[in-house]
ZAMARGU-4260 file (C-alpha; in steps of 0.2 Angstrom, whole numbers, plus 5000, padded with zeros to 4 digits):
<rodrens>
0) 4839/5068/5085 | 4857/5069/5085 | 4872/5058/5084 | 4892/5055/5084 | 4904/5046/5082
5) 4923/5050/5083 | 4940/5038/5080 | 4956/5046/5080 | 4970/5033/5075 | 4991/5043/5079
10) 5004/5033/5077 | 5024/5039/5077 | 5043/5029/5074 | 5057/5037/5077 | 5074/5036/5075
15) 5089/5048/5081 | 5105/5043/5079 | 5122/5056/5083 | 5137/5051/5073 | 5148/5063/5084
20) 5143/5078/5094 | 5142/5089/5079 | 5134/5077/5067 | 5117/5070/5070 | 5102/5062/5060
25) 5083/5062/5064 | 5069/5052/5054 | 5053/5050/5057 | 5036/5038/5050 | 5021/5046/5057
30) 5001/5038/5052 | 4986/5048/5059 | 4968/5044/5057 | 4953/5055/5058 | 4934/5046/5058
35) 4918/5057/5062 | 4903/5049/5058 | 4888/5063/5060 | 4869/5057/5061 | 4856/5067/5060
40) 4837/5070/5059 | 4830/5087/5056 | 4812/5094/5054 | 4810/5110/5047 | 4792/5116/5051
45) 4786/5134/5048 | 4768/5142/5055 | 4759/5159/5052 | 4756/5172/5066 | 4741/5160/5071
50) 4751/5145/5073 | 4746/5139/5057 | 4757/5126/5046 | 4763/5136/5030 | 4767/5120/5018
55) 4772/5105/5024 | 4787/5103/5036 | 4804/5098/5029 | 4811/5083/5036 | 4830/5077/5032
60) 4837/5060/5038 | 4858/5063/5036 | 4874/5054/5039 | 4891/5065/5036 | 4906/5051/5037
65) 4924/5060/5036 | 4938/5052/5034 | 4954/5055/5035 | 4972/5047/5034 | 4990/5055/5034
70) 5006/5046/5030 | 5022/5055/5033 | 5038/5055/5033 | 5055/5066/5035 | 5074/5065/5039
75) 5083/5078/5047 | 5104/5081/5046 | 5111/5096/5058 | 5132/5098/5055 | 5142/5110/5065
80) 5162/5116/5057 | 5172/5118/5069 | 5172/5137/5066 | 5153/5135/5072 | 5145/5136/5055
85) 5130/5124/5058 | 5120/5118/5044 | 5104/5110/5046 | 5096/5099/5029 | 5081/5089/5027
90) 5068/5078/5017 | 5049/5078/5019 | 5035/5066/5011 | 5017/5066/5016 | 5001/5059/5010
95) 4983/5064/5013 | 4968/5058/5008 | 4953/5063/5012 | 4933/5058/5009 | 4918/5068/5015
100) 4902/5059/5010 | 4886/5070/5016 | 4870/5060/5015 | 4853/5069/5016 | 4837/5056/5013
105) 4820/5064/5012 | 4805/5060/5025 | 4803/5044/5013 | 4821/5040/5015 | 4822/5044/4993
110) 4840/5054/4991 | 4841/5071/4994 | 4851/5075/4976 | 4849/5097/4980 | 4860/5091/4998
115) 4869/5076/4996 | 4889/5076/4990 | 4903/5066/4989 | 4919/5074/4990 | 4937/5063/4989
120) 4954/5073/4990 | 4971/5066/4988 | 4987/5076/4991 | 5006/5073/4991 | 5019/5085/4995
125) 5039/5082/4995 | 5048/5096/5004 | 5069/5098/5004 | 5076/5112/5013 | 5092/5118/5018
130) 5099/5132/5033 | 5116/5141/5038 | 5119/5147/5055 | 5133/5155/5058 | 5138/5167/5074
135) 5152/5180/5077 | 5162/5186/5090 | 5156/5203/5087 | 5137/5199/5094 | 5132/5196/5078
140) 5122/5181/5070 | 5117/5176/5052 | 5104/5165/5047 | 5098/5161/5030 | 5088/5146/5022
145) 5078/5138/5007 | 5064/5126/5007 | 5055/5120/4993 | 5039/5110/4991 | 5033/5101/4978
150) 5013/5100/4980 | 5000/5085/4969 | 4984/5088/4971 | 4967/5079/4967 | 4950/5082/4970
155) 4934/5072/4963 | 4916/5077/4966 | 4906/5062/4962 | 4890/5069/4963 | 4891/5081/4949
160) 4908/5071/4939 | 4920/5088/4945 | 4938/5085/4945 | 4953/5093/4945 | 4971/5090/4948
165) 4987/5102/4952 | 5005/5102/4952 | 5016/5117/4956 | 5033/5120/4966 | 5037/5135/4980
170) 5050/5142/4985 | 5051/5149/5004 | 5068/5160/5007 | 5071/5165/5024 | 5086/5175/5031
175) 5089/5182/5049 | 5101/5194/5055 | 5103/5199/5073 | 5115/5209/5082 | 5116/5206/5106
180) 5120/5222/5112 | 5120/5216/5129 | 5110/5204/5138 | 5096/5215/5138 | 5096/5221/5121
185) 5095/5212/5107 | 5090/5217/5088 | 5083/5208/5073 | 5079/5210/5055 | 5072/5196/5047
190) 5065/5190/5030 | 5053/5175/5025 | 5041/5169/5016 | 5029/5156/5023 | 5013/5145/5020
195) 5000/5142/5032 | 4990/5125/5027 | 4972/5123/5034 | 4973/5108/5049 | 4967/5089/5044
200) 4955/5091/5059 | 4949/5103/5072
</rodrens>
């Protein structure tokens, strides 16, 4: 037998606000929810080649609650010069907890201690970066930027008293030079270093 049970919680403010039509602000809160809540009840039998039982069957009774919340929030600032140098800086917070709690219970309903875990993970991460834009009349355009994120990170395993905790800071340059030939051809070389971060939920 089988069961689920999912409750996604999104919520978002926002807030734009231009001082001119060169100047402008952006901020945003954000709150996300993720609740799955798994059931199941498993029997593991295995037979001979004449169908006969070899040791008993398994059974396993589980219940495999996630949970997950996300707190964010950033601020974004884009200024244009009046020679068309536009520079674009911002701020971001986020917090993210997270508690997987996977339950396995024997056919006598005793606690599986070879299956079951608790897992609880908390993160923080505050990100500042900064970009220049700046095109020329002779078809060319320059881009270049900085971000850096500070990550706090910790992670408990109740079941067997693991823990750790991690603090570090990155640094992700990019810079982007690209030359129009026409308005068919266009040319690019670029340069960055990125982070690809697992999702809260799939």
């Amino acid at each position: 037998e089988e069961g689920f049970i999912r409750k996604d919680v999104v919520t978002n403010t926002y807030l734009s606000h231009k001082f001119s039509q060169t100047n402008s602000l952006d901020i945003n809160f954000d709150y996300l929810a993720y609740g799955n809540h798994t059931y199941q009840d498993i029997t593991n039998a295995t037979y001979d080649g004449s169908m006969q039982p070899l040791g008993a069957a398994l059974i396993l009774h589980s219940k495999q609650p996630t949970l997950i919340d996300v707190y964010s929030v950033k601020a974004d600032h884009a200024y244009t010069f009046k020679r068309g140098l536009k520079v674009e800086s911002g701020i971001k917070s986020s917090w993210v907890a997270t508690d997987n709690n996977a339950q396995f219970k024997d056919g006598l309903w005793l606690t599986d201690t070879t299956r079951s875990n608790h897992f609880f993970y908390k993160e923080n991460i505050n990100a500042a970066y900064i970009t220049a834009d700046q095109s020329f009349k002779t078809k060319w355009e320059i881009r270049v930027g900085l971000r850096a994120e500070q990550t706090n990170a910790e992670g408990i395993q109740y079941v067997h008293s693991i823990s750790f905790t991690r603090h570090y800071l990155s640094l992700f340059p990019t810079a982007y030079i690209t030359y129009k030939a026409d308005s068919n051809n266009q040319f690019e070389l670029n340069y960055g270093r990125r982070i690809e971060r697992p999702a809260y939920q799939r």
